[in-house]
C-alpha positions in Angstrom: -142.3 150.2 174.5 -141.7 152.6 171.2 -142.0 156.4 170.3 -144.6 158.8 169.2 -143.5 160.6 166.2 -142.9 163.5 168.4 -140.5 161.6 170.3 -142.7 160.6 173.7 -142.5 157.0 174.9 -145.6 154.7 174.4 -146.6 151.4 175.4 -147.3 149.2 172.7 -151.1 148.2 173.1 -153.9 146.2 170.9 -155.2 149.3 170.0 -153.4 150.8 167.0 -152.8 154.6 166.3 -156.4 155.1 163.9 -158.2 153.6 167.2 -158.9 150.6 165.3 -158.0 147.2 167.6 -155.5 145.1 165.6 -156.3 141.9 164.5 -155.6 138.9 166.8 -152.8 136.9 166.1 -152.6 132.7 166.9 -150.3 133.9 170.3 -153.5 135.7 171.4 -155.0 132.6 172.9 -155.3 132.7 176.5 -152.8 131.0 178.3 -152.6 131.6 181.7 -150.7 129.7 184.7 -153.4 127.0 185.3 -153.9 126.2 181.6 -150.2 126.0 181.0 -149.4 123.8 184.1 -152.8 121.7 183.1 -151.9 120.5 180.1 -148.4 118.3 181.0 -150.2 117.0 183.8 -153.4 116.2 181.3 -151.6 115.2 178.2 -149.3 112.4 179.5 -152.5 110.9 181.6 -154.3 111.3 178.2 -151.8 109.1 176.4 -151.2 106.7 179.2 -155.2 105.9 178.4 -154.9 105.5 174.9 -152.2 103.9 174.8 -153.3 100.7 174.6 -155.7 101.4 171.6 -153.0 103.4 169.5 -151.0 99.7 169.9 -154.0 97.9 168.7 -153.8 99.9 165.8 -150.3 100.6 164.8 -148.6 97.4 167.1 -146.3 97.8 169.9 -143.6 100.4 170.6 -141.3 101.5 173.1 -143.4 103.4 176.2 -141.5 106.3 176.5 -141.7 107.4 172.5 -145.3 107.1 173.2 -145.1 110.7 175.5 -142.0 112.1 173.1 -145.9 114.1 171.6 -146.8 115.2 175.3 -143.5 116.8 176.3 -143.7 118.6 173.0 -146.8 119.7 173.2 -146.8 121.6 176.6 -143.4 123.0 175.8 -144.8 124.3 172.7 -147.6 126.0 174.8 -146.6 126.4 178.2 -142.6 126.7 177.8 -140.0 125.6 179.8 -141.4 124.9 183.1 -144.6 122.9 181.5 -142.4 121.4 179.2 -140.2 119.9 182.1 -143.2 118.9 184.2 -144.6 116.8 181.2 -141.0 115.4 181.0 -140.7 114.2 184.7 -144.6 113.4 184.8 -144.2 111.1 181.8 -140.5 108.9 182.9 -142.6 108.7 186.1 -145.6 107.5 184.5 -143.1 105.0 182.2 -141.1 103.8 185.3 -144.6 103.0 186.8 -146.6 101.3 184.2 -144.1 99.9 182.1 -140.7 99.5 183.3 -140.0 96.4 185.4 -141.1 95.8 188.3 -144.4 97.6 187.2 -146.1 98.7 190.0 -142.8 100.3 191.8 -140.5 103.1 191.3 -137.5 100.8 191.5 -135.2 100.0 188.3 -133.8 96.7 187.6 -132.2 97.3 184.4 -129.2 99.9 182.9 -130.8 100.2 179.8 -133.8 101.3 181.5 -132.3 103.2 183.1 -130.3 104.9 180.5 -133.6 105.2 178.3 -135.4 107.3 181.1 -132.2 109.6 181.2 -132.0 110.0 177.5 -135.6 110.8 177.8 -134.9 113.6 180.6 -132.2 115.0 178.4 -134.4 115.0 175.0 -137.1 116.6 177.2 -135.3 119.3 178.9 -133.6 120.5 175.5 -137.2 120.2 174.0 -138.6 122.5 176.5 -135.7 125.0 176.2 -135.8 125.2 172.4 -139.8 125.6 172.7 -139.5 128.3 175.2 -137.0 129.8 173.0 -139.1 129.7 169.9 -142.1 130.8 172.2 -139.6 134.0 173.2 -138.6 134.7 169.5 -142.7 134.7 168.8 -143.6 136.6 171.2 -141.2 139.3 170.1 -141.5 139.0 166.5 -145.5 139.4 167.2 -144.3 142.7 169.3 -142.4 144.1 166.7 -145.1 143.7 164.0 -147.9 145.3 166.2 -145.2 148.0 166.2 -144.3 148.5 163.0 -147.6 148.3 161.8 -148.4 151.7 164.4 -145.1 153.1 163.2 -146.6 152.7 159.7 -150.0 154.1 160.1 -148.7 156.9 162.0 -146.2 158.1 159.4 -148.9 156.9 156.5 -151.6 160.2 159.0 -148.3 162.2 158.8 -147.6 162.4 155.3 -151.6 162.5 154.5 -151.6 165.7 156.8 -148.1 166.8 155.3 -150.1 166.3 152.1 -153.3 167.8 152.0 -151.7 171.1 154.3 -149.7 171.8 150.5 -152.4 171.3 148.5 -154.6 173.6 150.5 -151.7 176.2 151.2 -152.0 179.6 150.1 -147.9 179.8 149.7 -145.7 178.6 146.5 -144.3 175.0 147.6 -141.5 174.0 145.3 -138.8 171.2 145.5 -136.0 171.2 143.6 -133.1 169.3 142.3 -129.4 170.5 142.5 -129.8 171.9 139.2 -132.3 174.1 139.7 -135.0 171.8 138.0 -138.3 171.7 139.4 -139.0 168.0 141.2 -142.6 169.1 142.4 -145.0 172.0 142.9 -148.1 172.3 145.2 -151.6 173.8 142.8 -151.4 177.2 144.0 -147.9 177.9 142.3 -150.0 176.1 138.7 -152.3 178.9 139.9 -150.2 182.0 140.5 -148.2 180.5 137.3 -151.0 180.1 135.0 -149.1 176.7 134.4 -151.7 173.5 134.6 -150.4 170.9 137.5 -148.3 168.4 135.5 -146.9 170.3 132.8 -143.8 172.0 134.4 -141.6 169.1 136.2 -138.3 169.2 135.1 -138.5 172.8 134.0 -135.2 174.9 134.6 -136.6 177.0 137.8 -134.9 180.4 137.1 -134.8 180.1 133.9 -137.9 179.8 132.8 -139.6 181.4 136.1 -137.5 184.2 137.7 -136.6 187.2 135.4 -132.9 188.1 134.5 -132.8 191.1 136.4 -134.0 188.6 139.8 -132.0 185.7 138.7 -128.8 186.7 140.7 -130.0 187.2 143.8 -132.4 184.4 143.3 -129.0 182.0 143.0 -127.5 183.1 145.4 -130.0 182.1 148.4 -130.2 179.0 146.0 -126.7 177.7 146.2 -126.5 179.0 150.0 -129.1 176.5 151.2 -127.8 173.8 148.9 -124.3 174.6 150.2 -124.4 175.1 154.0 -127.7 173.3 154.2 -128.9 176.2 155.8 -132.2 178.4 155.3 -131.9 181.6 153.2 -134.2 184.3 152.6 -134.5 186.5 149.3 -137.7 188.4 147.6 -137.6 188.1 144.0 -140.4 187.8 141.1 -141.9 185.4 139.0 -143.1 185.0 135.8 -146.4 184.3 134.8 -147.7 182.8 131.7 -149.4 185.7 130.8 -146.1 187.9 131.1 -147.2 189.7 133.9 -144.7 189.3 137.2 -145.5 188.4 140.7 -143.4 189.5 143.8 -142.7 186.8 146.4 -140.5 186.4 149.4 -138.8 183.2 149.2 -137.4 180.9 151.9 -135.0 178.5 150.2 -133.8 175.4 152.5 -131.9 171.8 151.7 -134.4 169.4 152.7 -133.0 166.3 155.1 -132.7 163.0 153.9 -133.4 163.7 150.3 -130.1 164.6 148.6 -129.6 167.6 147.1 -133.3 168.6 146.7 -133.9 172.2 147.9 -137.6 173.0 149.2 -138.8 176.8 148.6 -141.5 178.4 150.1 -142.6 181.7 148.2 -145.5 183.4 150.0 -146.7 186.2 147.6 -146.9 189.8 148.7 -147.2 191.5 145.5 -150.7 193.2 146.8 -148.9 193.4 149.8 -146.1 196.3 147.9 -149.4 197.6 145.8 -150.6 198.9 149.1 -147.9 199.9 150.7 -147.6 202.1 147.2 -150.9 203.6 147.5 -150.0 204.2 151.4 -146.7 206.3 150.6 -148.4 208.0 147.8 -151.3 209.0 150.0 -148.7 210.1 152.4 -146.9 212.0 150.0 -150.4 213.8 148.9 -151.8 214.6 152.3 -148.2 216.5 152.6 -148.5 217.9 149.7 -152.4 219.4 150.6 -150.8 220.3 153.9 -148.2 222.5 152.4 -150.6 224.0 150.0 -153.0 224.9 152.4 -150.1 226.7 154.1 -149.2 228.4 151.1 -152.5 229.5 150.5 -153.3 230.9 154.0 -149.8 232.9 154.4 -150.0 234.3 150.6 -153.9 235.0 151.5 -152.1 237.2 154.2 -149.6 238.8 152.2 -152.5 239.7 149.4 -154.9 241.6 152.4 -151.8 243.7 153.3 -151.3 244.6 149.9 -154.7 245.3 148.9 -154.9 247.7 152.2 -151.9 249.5 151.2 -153.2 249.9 147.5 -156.5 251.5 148.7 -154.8 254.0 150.9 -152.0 254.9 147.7 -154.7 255.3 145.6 -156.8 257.8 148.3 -153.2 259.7 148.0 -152.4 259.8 144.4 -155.6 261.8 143.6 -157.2 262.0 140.0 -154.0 262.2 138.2 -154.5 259.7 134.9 -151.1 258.0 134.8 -151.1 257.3 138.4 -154.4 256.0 138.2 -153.4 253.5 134.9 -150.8 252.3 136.9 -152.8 251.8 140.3 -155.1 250.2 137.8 -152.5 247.4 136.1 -151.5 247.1 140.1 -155.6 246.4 141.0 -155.8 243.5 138.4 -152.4 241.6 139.0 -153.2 241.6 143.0 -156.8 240.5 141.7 -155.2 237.8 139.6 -153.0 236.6 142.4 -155.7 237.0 144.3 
C-alpha cells in the first residue's frame, strides 16, 4: 500500500502512474502452490536417478551431500515449507537406498544416525534463511515498484508545476534572503524588457522596485521571510525602458527551501488606467449634469428679465437717456443670454 500525492491510499499494482506496465522483474515467475510443492518432491527423485552417473564421473561421495542441491533449490523457490519437504523427502530417500539395511527404514548405526540429523538441521536452517531472503526480495521488489511510481508521479508534478509558470500570465519570482533574484518565470523577462537569463542574482528592489515603493515593498518582504507567513502589498516595477508597471504582490516563504521567498505579482496597471478613465468619466457626466442645471434655471432667470424689460421699456416712453440705458440693459441680457 502507498499514497497518492494528494494523500489517498493506493495499492501498489504492475501498472505504474503513466499507465505504462512496469517491467517484469526475475520474482515475476509463476510460482504457485503446486509448482512450489512439485519441485522437492521432483528434485530429490531427480538426483536419486542420476546419482549413479554423477559417481561415474566425479567417484563416490557421501549420499546425503548428494541432495545438500535439492533442499537448496526448493527453499530457494518454494520457501520454507518446500524447503522442509525436500529435507525430510531426501533423509528418507538416503535411509532407504543407502543407509544400512537398504531396503528398510531401520538404522543400525549412530553415525548414521547422527548424519541424517545433521542433515535435518542444515536443512531446516536452509529453508528458513531462503524463506527469509525470499521475504526480504519480495519486499525490496515492493518498494522499488514503489518508488519508481513515487518518482514518476512527482517527475508529472513538477512538469505540470513547470509548464503552468511558463505559461502564467502573473510575475513568478523566487528569492534569496537577500533579496537576490533565484529565478523568474518569461512573462516577468517580458513585462521587464529583461531577456530570460540575464537577471539571476540581481538585487530585487534595487534594481526593480522604485525608491518611493521600496519601503513598503520590504516590509511584506521581511514579513513572509520572518513569520513564514503570506503578505500582500501593491507596488511598481521598473522596466528597462524606464516606464513603471503597477503590480499587487503576494510575497510568501516557500517550505522546504530555506530562506527563499516566492512572489507572485499579477499586474493591474490597465487595471488603475480604467478605473482612471471611469472616475473621470464620472466626474464629467457630473459636471454636464450640473451645467445643464445651470443652464436651464439661468435660462429661467433671463425670460423673466427680458419680460420685465419689455414692459419698463413700454413705460419709460421716448425719453433718450432712458432709452440708452434700456439699450446697454438689452445687450448685456442678450449677451448672458
Amino acid at each position: 500500500m502507498g499514497r497518492t500525492m494528494d494523500g489517498a491510499r493506493r495499492t501498489a499494482s504492475p501498472i505504474g502512474v503513466t499507465g505504462r506496465p512496469l517491467r517484469p522483474s526475475v520474482s515475476a515467475f509463476p510460482r504457485t502452490f503446486l509448482m512450489r510443492y512439485a519441485i522437492p518432491v521432483a528434485t530429490p527423485i531427480l538426483l536419486l536417478v542420476i546419482k549413479g552417473p554423477i559417481e561415474s564421473w566425479v567417484g563416490t561421495g557421501p549420499p546425503l551431500f548428494l541432495f545438500v542441491p535439492a533442499v537448496t533449490f526448493s527453499a530457494w523457490f518454494g520457501g520454507l515449507g518446500p524447503g522442509m519437504l525436500a529435507t525430510v523427502l531426501s533423509v528418507f530417500l538416503c535411509n532407504y537406498f543407502f543407509f544400512p539395511p537398504v531396503g528398510t527404514l531401520m538404522l543400525e548405526s549412530g553415525n548414521d544416525i547422527l548424519q541424517l540429523a545433521v542433515f535435518l538441521v542444515v536443512g531446516g536452517l536452509t529453508s528458513v534463511l531462503m524463506q527469509q531472503l525470499l521475504d526480504a526480495k519480495r519486499h525490496s521488489e515492493a518498494s522499488a515498484s514503489e518508488a519508481t511510481e513515487y518518482r514518476e508521479a512527482v517527475r508529472q508534478e513538477r512538469d505540470f508545476a513547470e509548464s503552468l509558470i511558463a505559461v502564467a500570465q502573473a510575475v513568478v519570482l523566487v528569492l534569496d534572503g537577500e533579496a537576490r533574484i533565484v529565478r523568474f518565470n518569461p512573462f516577468f523577462a517580458q513585462l521587464s524588457g529583461r531577456a530570460v537569463g540575464v537577471t539571476p542574482g540581481e538585487d530585487w528592489f534595487g534594481t526593480f522596485v522604485p525608491s518611493e515603493d521600496q519601503s513598503r515593498a520590504r516590509i511584506a518582504f521581511e514579513r513572509a521571510a520572518t513569520t513564514r507567513e503570506g503578505a500582500h502589498v501593491i507596488h511598481r516595477i521598473v522596466a528597462s525602458n524606464g516606464q513603471t508597471r503597477e503590480l499587487e504582490w503576494a510575497y510568501r516563504a516557500l517550505p522546504g527551501h530555506g530562506t527563499r521567498i516566492l512572489a507572485f505579482g499579477h499586474d493591474i496597471t490597465e487595471l488603475r488606467v480604467a478605473q482612471e478613465r471611469a472616475l473621470q468619466s464620472e466626474r464629467l457626466a457630473a459636471i454636464g449634469q450640473m451645467v445643464t442645471g445651470l443652464a436651464h434655471e439661468s435660462r429661467n432667470a433671463l425670460q423673466r428679465s427680458q419680460a420685465c424689460l419689455e414692459m419698463l421699456n413700454l413705460r419709460v416712453g421716448n425719453g433718450p437717456a432712458a432709452r440708452d440705458l434700456l439699450g446697454g440693459i438689452q445687450e448685456a441680457q442678450d449677451d448672458l443670454h
